[in-house]
Every structure is written in structure tokens, then in C-alpha cells.
C-alpha positions in Angstrom: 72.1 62.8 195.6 70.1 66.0 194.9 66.8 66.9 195.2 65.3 65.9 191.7 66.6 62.3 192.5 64.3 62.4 195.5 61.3 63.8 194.1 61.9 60.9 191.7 61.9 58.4 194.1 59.0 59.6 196.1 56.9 59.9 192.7 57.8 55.8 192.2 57.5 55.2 195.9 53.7 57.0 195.6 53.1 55.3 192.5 54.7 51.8 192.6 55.0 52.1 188.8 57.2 53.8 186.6 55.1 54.4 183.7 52.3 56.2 186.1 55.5 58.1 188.0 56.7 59.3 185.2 53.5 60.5 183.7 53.2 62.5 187.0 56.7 64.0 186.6 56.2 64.8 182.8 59.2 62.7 181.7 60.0 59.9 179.6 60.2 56.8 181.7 63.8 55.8 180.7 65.1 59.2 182.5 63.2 58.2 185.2 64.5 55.1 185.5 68.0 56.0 184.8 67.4 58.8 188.0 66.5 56.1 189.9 69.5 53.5 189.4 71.8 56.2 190.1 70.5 57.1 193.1 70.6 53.4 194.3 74.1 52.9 192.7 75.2 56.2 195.0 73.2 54.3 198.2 74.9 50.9 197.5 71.3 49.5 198.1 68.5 48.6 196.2 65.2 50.8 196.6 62.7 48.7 194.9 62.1 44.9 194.4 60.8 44.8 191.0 59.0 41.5 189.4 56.9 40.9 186.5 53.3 41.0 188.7 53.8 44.1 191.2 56.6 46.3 192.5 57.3 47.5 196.3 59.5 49.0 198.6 62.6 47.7 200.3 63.5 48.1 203.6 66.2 50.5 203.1 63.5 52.2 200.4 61.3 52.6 203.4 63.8 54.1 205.5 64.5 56.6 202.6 60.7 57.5 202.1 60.4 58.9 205.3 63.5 61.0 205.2 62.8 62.0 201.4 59.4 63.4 202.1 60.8 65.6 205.4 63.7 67.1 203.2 61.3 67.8 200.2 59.1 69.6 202.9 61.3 71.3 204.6 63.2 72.5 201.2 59.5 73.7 200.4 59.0 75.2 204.0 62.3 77.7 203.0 60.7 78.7 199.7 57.9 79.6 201.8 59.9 81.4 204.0 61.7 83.3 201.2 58.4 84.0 199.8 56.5 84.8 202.7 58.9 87.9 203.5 59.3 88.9 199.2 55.0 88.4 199.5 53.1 85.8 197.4 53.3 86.9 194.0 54.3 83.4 192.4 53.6 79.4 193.8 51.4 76.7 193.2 48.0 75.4 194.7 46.5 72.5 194.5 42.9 72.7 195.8 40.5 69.2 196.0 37.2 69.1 196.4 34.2 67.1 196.9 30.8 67.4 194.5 27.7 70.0 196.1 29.2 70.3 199.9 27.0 73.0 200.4 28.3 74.4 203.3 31.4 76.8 201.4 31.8 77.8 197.7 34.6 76.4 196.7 34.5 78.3 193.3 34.4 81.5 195.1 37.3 80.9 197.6 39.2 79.8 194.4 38.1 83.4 192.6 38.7 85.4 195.2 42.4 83.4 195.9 42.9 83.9 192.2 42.0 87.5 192.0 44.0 88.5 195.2 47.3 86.3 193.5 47.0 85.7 190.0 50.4 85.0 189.6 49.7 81.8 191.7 48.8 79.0 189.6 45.8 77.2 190.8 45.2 73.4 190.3 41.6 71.9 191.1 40.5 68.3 191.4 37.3 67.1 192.0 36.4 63.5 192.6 35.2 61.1 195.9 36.6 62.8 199.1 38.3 58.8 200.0 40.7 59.9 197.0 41.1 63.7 197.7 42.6 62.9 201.3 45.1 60.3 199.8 46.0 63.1 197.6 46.5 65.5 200.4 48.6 62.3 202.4 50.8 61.5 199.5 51.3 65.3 199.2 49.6 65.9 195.6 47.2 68.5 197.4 47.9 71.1 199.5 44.3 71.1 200.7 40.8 69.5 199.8 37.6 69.9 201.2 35.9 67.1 201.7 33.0 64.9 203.8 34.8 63.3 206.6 34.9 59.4 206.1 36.2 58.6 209.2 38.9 59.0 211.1 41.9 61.0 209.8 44.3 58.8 208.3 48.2 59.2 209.3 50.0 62.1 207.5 46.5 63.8 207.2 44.5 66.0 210.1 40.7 67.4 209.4 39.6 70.9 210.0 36.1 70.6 210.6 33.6 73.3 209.0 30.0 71.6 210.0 27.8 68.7 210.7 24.9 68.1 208.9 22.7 65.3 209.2 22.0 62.3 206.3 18.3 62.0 205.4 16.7 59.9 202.8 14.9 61.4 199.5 12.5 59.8 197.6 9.9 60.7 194.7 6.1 62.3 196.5 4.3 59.1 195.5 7.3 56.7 197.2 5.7 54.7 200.6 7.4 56.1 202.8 7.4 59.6 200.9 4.3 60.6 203.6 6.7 59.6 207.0 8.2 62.3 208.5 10.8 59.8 209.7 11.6 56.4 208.8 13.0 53.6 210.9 15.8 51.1 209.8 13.5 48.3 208.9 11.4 50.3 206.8 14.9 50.6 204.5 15.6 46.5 204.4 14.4 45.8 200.9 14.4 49.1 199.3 16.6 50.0 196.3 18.9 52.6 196.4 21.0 55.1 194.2 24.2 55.9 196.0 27.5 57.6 194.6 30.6 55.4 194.0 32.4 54.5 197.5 34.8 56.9 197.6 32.7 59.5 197.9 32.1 60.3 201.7 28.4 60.7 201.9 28.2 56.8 200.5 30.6 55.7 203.0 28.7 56.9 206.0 25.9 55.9 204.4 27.5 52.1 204.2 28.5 52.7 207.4 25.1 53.6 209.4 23.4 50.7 207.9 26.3 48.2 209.2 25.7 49.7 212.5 22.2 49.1 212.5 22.3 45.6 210.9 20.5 46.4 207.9 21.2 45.0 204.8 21.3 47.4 201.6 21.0 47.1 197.9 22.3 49.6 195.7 21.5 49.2 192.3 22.6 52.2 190.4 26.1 54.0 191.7 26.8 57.7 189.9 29.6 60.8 190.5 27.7 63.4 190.1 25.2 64.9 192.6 22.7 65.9 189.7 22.1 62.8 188.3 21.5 60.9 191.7 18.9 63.0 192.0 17.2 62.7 188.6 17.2 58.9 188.9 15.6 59.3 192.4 13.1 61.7 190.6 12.5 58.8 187.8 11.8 56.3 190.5 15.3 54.1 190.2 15.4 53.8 194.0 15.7 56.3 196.8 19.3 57.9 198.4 20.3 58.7 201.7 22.2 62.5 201.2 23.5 64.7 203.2 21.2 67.7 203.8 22.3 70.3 201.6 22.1 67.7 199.2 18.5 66.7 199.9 17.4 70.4 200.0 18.1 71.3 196.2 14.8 69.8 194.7 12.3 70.6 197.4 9.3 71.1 194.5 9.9 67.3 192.8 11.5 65.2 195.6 10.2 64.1 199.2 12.7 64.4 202.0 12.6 62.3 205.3 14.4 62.3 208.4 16.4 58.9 208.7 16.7 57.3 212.4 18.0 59.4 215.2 21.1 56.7 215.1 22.2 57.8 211.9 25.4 58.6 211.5 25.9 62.9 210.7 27.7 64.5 207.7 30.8 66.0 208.7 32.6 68.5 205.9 36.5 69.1 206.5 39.5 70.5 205.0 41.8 68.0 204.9 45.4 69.4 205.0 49.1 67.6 206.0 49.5 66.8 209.7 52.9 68.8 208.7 53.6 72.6 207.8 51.6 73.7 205.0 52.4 76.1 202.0 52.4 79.4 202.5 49.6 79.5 199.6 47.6 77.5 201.1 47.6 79.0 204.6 47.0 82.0 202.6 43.8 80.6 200.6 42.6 79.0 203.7 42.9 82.7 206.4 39.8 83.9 205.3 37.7 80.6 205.1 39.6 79.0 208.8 38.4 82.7 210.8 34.8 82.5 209.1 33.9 79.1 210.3 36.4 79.4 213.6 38.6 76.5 212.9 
């Protein structure tokens, strides 16, 4: 057994499908499958139960996950180490990130990282924060900043930057455009423009109106900031936002205060409950003693 053939295994064990897996690794799908029956032919056991509809883990395949991912990160926690006392000329890091959080540049933490260790290659991802946390879980991010969707999931913790509230923006001429703060019944048969439900403003969004019993239609669901708030401009519907959001078109767009029951607009990094790269503990210094987390 060496390390390649668990990195293998964890890939398929993330994945559940070899053709995905081996896209991730960058290798044909037959060496990948051929890494994996030797390492069940040197474990006597099977690590998969593999049918024509879907593919899962064993029991013993369970029992090998956990160990797999503690020896990867600790193999990765002595490259560290080397590299912490050699300083951190080379590495990886992967950074995710939410759309417009507003409350850090994520672009300049990334160009100041990059500027400080260019020999460090960066990788950035930018989609819903619901999928940036799984990615930081499954250990295909070493950080991500992101709105907090709840609580954090196992494998995962949350340092929190800020809170900001939700409020609801609408075009000038909109009914409730001339409230300074709307209730939850004014909301019943309004339509909406939200993002796609991975993003974490929509889910606390989602959740606030569950809380309050109010039923929601959304009829238009975008992933990008920008044109959420040119269909709100165009009259498609109104949008809950988070603050920063609902401050960038002051001139055009009408911005109420939602129900002091509203739910509030948390933004995190999201980093592994376990030790974390010395590249990212390096990215992250400056931004962790600037907002005291």
C-alpha cells in the first residue's frame, strides 16, 4: 500500500464514480481502476460494491476512509513542517469563494498572497458557498470564504468575519418601495429573484420565511450577483440580499429593512476542523488578526 493508492481511493470514495475520480486525478480511468483492485487484492477485502445504478462504500471501505484521510493529512502536516522551517517558497492553495461578500477582497488577499509567494500556485473557485464548504470537507479547498448556511457541518469549523443583516430591494415605483420596513405578510404573494440554493444568502433567505410561515415564489434563480439586480431593476420580482449586496445600486434600486425576525448574514472562512496547510495559515495571518478571529 503506498500513498498514491490511497489518494486513489479517497478520490473514488469522494466521488463514487470512477470516470469523475479520475478526471480529478488527471489519469486514465483504467489505471485508476487497476490502483484500486490492487489495493483491495493487498486488503483481502472489497472497498466498493459496484452495480449498474450507483456505487458505495463497504464497511471495511468506511473503516479505511477514515484512516486514509488522517494519513494523507498528516503526510501533508510533515511537508508543512519541512517547509515551514526551509520557508514557503513552493505549495499549493486552493482558495473558494462566494460572489460580492463585501466584507474582504478576496482578489486582493489573493494578490497580495501571490506577490509575497509566487512560487505558490494558487487555485480559485467561485460558486454557491453550500458547494465551497463541501469542498473544504472533502479536502479539495484549503479555505473558502463563504455566507454561513447554517451550522458547520462535520470535518468543517467557521471563522466568522461579520454579520450583516438581509433586506429586501426592489425598483422606486414597487408598493412597498416607500416602507421603510416591511412585515412578512406584505411578502406572501410577491415574486421574487433569488440566486440558486447553494448559494448562502438564498438559503437564509429560504430559511427566514419557513420560520415565519410565509409562503415564497421564486420565479427567476441566477449565479451572479449583477444580474439579480438588473432583473430587480427591470421589474422581474424583488430579492431579499444581504446588505452589501443591497447597497451597490443605491441611485436605481429601493432598499427596505425586512422584519426584525429576519434571519442575519453571517460571512466565514470555512477551513478543516483538522491542521491546515502551512499556505493557508499563511494566506489567512493577515486577514484572521484584521477581523480578530
Amino acid at each position: 500500500m503506498d500513498l498514491r493508492q490511497l489518494e486513489h481511493f479517497v478520490a473514488v470514495a469522494d466521488e463514487l464514480h470512477f470516470t469523475r475520480a479520475a478526471e480529478r486525478l488527471f489519469i486514465s480511468q483504467s489505471g485508476l481502476s487497476a490502483s484500486i483492485r490492487a489495493l483491495e487484492k493487498e486488503l483481502a477485502a472489497d472497498l466498493f460494491i459496484r452495480n449498474t445504478r450507483r456505487m458505495e462504500l463497504t464497511d471495511a471501505g468506511r473503516a479505511l476512509l477514515e484512516e486514509s484521510r488522517r494519513t494523507l493529512a498528516s503526510v501533508a502536516a510533515g511537508r508543512d513542517a519541512v517547509a515551514a522551517v526551509r520557508g514557503l517558497h513552493r505549495g499549493r492553495l486552493r482558495v473558494g469563494t462566494e460572489q460580492c461578500l463585501g466584507i474582504v477582497d478576496v482578489t486582493a488577499e489573493l494578490a497580495r498572497f501571490h506577490d509575497d509567494h509566487p512560487g505558490v500556485e494558487l487555485q480559485v473557485q467561485q460558486t454557491g458557498s453550500a458547494d465551497l464548504i463541501e469542498e473544504v470537507r472533502l479536502g479539495r479547498l484549503d479555505v473558502a470564504f463563504v455566507a454561513e448556511p447554517g451550522p458547520a457541518p462535520e470535518d468543517v469549523r467557521f471563522l466568522r468575519l461579520a454579520t450583516e443583516p438581509m433586506q429586501l430591494v426592489c425598483r422606486p415605483d414597487h408598493p412597498l418601495a416607500g416602507r421603510g420596513a416591511t412585515g412578512w405578510d406584505a411578502l406572501a404573494d410577491a415574486a421574487f429573484v433569488d440566486f440558486h440554493p447553494t448559494w448562502g444568502s438564498r438559503r437564509i433567505t429560504d430559511r427566514g420565511f419557513v420560520a415565519a410561515g410565509i409562503p415564497r415564489s421564486v420565479t427567476s434563480e441566477v449565479n451572479d450577483v449583477h444580474t439579480l439586480l438588473d432583473l430587480v431593476e427591470r421589474g422581474m420580482g424583488i430579492a431579499v440580499v444581504p446588505a452589501p449586496i443591497a447597497r451597490k445600486r443605491p441611485d436605481v434600486l429601493a432598499v427596505v429593512a425586512l422584519p426584525a425576525d429576519a434571519p442575519s448574514w453571517h460571512v466565514a472562512i470555512a477551513v478543516p476542523s483538522a491542521a491546515i496547510t502551512l499556505a493557508a495559515e499563511t494566506f489567512l495571518a493577515p486577514i484572521r488578526a484584521r477581523f480578530a478571529v
